[in-house]
N, C-alpha and C positions, 0 to 999 in steps of 0.2 A: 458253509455258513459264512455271511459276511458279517466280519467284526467291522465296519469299516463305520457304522453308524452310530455305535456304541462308542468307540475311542472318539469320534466326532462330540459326542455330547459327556461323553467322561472330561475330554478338553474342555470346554466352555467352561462346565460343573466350578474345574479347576481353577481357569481364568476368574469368574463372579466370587471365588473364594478369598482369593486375592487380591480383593479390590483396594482402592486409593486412602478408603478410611476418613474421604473427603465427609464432614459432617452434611448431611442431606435437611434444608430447611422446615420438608415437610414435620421432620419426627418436631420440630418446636408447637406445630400447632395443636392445642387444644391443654398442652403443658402448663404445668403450676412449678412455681422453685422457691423458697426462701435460703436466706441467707443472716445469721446471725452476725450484728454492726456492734458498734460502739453503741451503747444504750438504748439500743430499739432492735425489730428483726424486717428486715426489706422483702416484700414478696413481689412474686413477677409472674405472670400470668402472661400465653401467648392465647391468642383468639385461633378460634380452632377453625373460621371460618373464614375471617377479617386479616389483615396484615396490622395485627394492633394488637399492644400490648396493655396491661393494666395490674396495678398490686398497692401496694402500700408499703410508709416508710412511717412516718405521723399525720402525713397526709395520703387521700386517696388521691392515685396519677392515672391516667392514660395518654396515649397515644400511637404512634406509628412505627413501624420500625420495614427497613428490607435487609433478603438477607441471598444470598446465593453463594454456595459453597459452604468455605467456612468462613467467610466474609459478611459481616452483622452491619448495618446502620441505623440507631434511633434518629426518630423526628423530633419534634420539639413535646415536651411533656406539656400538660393539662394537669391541675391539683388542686385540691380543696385547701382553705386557708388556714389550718388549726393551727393554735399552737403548741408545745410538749415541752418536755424536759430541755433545757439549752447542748446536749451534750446528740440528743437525739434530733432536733432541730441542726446541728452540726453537720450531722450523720445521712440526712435528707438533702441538703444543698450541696455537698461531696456528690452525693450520689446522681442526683441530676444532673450535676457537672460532669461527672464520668460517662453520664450516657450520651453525653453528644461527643467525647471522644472515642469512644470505643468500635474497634474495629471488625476484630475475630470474636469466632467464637469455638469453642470444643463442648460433645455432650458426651460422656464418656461414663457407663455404671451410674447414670443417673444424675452425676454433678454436671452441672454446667458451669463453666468457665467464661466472662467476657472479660478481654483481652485490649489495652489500647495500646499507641502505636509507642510508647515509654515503656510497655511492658507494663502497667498498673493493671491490676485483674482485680476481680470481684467473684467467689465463688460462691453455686447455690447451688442445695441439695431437691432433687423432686420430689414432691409431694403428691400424694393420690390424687385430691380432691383440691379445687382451689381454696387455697389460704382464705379464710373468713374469721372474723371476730364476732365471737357468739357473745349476744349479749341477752339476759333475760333479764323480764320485766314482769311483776307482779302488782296489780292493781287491785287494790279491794275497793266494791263499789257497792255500796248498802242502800239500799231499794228506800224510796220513802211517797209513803201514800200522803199525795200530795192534800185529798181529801177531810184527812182524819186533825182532828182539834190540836191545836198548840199549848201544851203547857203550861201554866204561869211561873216565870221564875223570881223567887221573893226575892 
């Protein structure tokens, strides 16, 4: 019997176990993460097709981002103009700020971690589904026969 084929791929088996732990950019796509701020909550959102990302902070943002290894780089952000609380508004311009320094990143149990080159991190937890803010709307809309006589009112 030759063992010789077996201990060949037992090896390998071994080797691929022990890999580098290098974070792989694919597992970002199609990911959802928030992260609880100073008076508001940040969400982030990777495009599971697109090299683009998208979430909210008080405003909705998107744009770009590359990433190879564990080495991350945002593009210039995109945002709608609302305004909110001034402590949550704070909490929005920080964080834009941070993402055009920000270098690394680690996805480790689910948290991700981005990392800039002073060491300032930002950490978020995944989420199933992408972060949405449900808003319901209820209208009552009462029929009226355009037809039928008007009233007099004394």
């Amino acid at each position: 019997m030759n063992l010789k084929p077996y201990i060949l791929a037992a090896g390998v088996l071994a080797l691929a176990a022990c890999g580098d732990n290098t974070p792989n950019p694919e597992m970002l796509k199609g990911e959802s993460f928030i992260s609880a701020a100073e008076g508001t909550d940040i969400t982030l959102t990777f495009d599971a097709t697109e090299m683009r990302v998208n979430g909210q902070v008080v405003n909705l943002y998107n744009g770009t981002y590359e990433a190879e290894g564990d080495k991350i780089k945002f593009g210039p952000m995109a945002s709608t103009m609302m305004m909110g609380p001034m402590n949550a508004m704070q909490t929005e311009q920080d964080y834009f700020q941070f993402l055009t320094t920000v270098e690394s990143y680690s996805l480790e149990d689910g948290r991700l971690t981005l990392k800039n080159a002073e060491g300032k991190e930002i950490v978020f937890q995944q989420v199933e589904d992408e972060p949405t803010e449900v808003v319901e709307e209820t209208e009552t809309v009462e029929e009226v026969d355009m037809n039928a006589p008007v009233a007099a009112q004394n």
